[in-house]
Structure formats: structure tokens, C-alpha cells
C-alpha positions in Angstrom: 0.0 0.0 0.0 1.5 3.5 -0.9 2.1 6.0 1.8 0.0 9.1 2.1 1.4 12.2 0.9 3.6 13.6 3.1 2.8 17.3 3.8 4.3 20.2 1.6 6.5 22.9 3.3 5.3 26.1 1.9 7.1 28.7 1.1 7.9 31.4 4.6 5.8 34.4 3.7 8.3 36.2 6.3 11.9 35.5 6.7 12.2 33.0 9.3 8.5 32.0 9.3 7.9 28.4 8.0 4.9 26.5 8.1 3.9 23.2 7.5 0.9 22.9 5.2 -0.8 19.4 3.6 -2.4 19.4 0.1 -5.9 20.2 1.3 -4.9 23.2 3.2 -3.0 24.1 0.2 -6.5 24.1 -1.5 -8.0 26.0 0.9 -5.5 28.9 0.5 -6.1 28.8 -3.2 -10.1 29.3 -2.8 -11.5 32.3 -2.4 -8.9 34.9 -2.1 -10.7 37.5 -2.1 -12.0 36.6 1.6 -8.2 36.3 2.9 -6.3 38.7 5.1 -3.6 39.4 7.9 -4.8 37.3 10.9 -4.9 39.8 13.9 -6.0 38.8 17.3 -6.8 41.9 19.5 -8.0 42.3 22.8 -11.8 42.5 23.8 -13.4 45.4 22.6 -16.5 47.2 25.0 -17.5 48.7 22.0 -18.3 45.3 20.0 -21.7 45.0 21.4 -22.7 48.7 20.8 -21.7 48.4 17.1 -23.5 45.1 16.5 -26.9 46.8 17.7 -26.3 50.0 15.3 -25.6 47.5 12.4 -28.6 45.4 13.0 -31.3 47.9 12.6 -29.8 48.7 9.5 -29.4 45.1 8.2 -32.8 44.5 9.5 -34.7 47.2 7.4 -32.2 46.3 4.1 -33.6 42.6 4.4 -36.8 43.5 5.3 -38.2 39.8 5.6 -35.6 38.8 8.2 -36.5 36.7 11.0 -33.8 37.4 13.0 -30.4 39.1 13.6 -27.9 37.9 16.2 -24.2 38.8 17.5 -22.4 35.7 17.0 -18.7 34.9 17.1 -15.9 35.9 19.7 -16.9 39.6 19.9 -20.6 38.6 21.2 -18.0 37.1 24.0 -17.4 39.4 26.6 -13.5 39.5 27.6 -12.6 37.2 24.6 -9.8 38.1 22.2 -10.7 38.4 18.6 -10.2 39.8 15.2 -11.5 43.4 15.2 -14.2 42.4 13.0 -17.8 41.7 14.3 -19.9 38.8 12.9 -23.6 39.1 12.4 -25.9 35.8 11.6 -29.3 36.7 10.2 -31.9 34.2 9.5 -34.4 34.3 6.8 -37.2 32.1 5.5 -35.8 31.4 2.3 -32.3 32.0 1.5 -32.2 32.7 -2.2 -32.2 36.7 -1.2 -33.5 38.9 -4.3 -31.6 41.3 -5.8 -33.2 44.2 -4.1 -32.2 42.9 -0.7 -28.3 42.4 -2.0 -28.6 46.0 -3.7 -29.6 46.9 -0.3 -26.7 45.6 1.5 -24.3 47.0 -1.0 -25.9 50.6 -0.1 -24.7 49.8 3.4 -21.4 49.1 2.4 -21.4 45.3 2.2 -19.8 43.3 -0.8 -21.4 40.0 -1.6 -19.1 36.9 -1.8 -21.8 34.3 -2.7 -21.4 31.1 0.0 -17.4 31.8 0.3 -17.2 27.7 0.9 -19.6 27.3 3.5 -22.7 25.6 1.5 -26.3 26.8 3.2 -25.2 30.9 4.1 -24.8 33.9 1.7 -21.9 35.9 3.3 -21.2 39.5 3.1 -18.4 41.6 4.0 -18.0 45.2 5.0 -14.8 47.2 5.8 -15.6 50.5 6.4 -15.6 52.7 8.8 -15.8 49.0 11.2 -15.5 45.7 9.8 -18.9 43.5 9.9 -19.1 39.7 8.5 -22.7 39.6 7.9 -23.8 35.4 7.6 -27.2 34.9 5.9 -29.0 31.7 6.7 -32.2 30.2 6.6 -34.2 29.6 9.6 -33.7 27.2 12.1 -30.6 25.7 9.9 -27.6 24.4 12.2 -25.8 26.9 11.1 -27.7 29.2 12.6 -28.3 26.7 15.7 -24.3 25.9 15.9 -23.3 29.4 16.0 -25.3 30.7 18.7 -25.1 27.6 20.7 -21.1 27.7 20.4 -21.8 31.9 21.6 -24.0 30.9 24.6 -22.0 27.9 25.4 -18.3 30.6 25.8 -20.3 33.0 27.7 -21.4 31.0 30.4 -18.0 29.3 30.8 -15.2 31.9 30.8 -12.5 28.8 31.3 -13.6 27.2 27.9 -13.3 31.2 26.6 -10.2 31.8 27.8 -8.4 28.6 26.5 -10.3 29.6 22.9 -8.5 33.3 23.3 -5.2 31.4 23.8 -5.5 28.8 20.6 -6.6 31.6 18.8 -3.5 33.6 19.4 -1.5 30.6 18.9 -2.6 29.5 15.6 -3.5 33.4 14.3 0.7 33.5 14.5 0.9 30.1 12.4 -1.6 31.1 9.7 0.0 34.5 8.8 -2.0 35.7 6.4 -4.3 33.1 5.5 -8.0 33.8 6.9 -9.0 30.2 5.8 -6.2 28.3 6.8 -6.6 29.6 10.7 -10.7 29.1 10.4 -10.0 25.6 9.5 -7.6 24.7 12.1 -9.8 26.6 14.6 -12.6 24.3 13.2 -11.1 21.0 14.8 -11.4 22.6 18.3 -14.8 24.6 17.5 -16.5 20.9 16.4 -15.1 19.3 20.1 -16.7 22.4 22.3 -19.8 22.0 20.2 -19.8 18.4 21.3 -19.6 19.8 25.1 -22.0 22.4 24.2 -24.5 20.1 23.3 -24.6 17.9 26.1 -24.7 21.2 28.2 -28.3 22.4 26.6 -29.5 18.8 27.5 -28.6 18.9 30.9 -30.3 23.0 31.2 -33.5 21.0 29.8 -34.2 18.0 31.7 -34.9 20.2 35.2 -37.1 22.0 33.3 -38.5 18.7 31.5 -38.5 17.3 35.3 -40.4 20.1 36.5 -43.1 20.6 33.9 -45.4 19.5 36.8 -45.0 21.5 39.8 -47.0 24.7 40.0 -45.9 28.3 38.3 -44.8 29.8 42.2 -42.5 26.8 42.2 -41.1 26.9 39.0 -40.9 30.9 39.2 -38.8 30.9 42.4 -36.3 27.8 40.8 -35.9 30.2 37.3 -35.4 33.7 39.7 
């Protein structure tokens, strides 16, 4: 049986900067260019928040038929590093968006990139005067149920957020300047905490499943 490929040593982008990359990674540098840039992992940002609400009511009345628009991502995680770029899911009842609602975006400074590799979303990008990733989706998709879960599941455990801030710096250094290359390596340990994440929503259910009997005083002093 042959051996697998062994993995290709890419050129250093910067002197004294080498990184070990395998043939699908290599693929994944090639696609989509236009969504790469300098990885840059910056400290949390109190204004994060305040910008996502400004951006939403805008998004909100461009879409018009939107169901609804969340923070998502490591800005919507208080005291977690990130990219100085705030992420925006929005869920609508069908995805195909019209042209009007695209032309609508563009008048609020976002570009369209189609799907940018992740099948089921249309994904826009805005740069200007703050960087928004806006994520379409339809309703009640996992993307929209991974993404907020994965949000929800860092901000109630700051351990788990910290230890993400710390990869993320770590592999933000490897990737240089290669957006997708860091998002997939970041995958491997965003698919394990969603495992975790998911058990976690189970176990918040079942007292409430456990208590669907007792009577509203009781269940109103257990939830206060």
C-alpha cells in the first residue's frame, strides 16, 4: 500500500517564518482569495456589542423579511480576544435573497461573496468605517443553531473562553496571512466544544422537563 502524501512545506511568507501545510490546506488557500487577510487577534473590545446593535437595525430594514439578527462569534464574548471584526448571523425564511435585498446591503457598504465555501449561508463583507461579517441563513438551519449555541456555550463558561482566546492567538501566529487556513484549524477545536455544548443544553432541559409539573410559584422561584 502506498504511503500518504507527506505534507508540503510552503514557502515562509516572512523570513524566518515556516509552516507546515498538507495538500488540502494548500487548497483551501487557493479558494477564495478574495476573503483572505492578515490574521490579527486583538484584545476585547466594549464597543463590539454597541456596534452590532447600530448594524442590525440597518441590516434589519435592508432585508426586510428577516427573521432574525444575532451577534455571534468571539466579539458577542465578553473579555474574549478576537479579530476586530464583528460577525452578524441573520436568518431568513428562504435564503435565495432577491436582488433588491443584495442591492440593499451593497448601499450599506457590504460586498457579496456568494457562499465563500460554506454551502447553506450567503456571506457578506463590510470594511468600512468598522469591519462587519454579515452570515445569511435560513431559519432554524444548524448553522444558525451551531453558531449561537457555540456563543451561549463561551459566555457561560469563561475557562472554555479563555483557553479559545489562547488557541486563537497561537494558531493566528501560524496562519500568517491566510484567513482560511486559521478558520479551519480553529474548526477542529470549535466541532469538540460543540460536542460539550451540546450535552450542556441537554442537561439546562431536563430540570425544566423534570419540573413541567410543579406549579408556576414553584417553577418561578427555581428560574429567579
Amino acid at each position: 500500500m502506498a504511503n500518504p502524501p507527506a505534507p508540503v512545506i510552503d514557502r515562509p511568507e516572512r523570513p524566518g517564518h515556516a509552516e507546515c501545510v498538507t495538500p488540502t490546506e494548500k487548497r483551501i488557500i487557493r479558494a477564495e482569495r478574495r476573503a483572505d487577510e492578515l490574521v490579527t487577534i486583538h484584545e476585547y473590545d466594549p464597543r463590539w456589542p454597541t456596534l452590532f446593535a447600530a448594524e442590525r437595525a440597518e441590516i434589519t430594514r435592508a432585508l426586510g423579511d428577516v427573521l432574525a439578527v444575532e451577534h455571534m462569534g468571539s466579539t458577542a464574548v465578553p473579555g474574549l480576544p478576537a479579530k476586530p471584526i464583528v460577525d452578524i448571523i441573520a436568518s431568513v425564511e428562504r435564503l435565495a435573497l432577491t436582488d433588491a435585498q443584495i442591492v440593499a446591503l451593497g448601499r450599506l457598504g457590504y460586498e457579496h461573496l456568494g457562499a465563500c465555501g460554506v454551502p447553506g449561508r450567503a456571506y457578506f463583507r463590510k470594511l468600512e468605517p468598522y469591519q462587519f461579517n454579515l452570515h445569511v441563513v435560513q431559519s432554524e438551519s444548524s448553522l444558525w443553531d451551531h453558531n449561537l449555541l457555540f456563543r451561549d456555550y463561551l459566555q457561560a463558561h469563561p475557562d472554555e473562553a479563555r483557553r479559545y482566546g489562547s488557541l486563537k492567538r497561537k494558531l493566528a501566529r501560524d496562519a500568517g496571512h491566510s484567513l482560511l487556513l486559521y478558520s479551519d484549524r480553529k474548526g477542529r477545536f470549535i466541532s469538540r466544544t460543540l460536542e460539550r455544548a451540546r450535552e450542556w443544553r441537554r442537561d439546562l432541559a431536563e430540570p425544566t422537563s423534570r419540573g413541567a409539573g410543579r406549579d408556576d410559584g414553584i417553577r418561578e422561584n427555581r428560574v429567579g
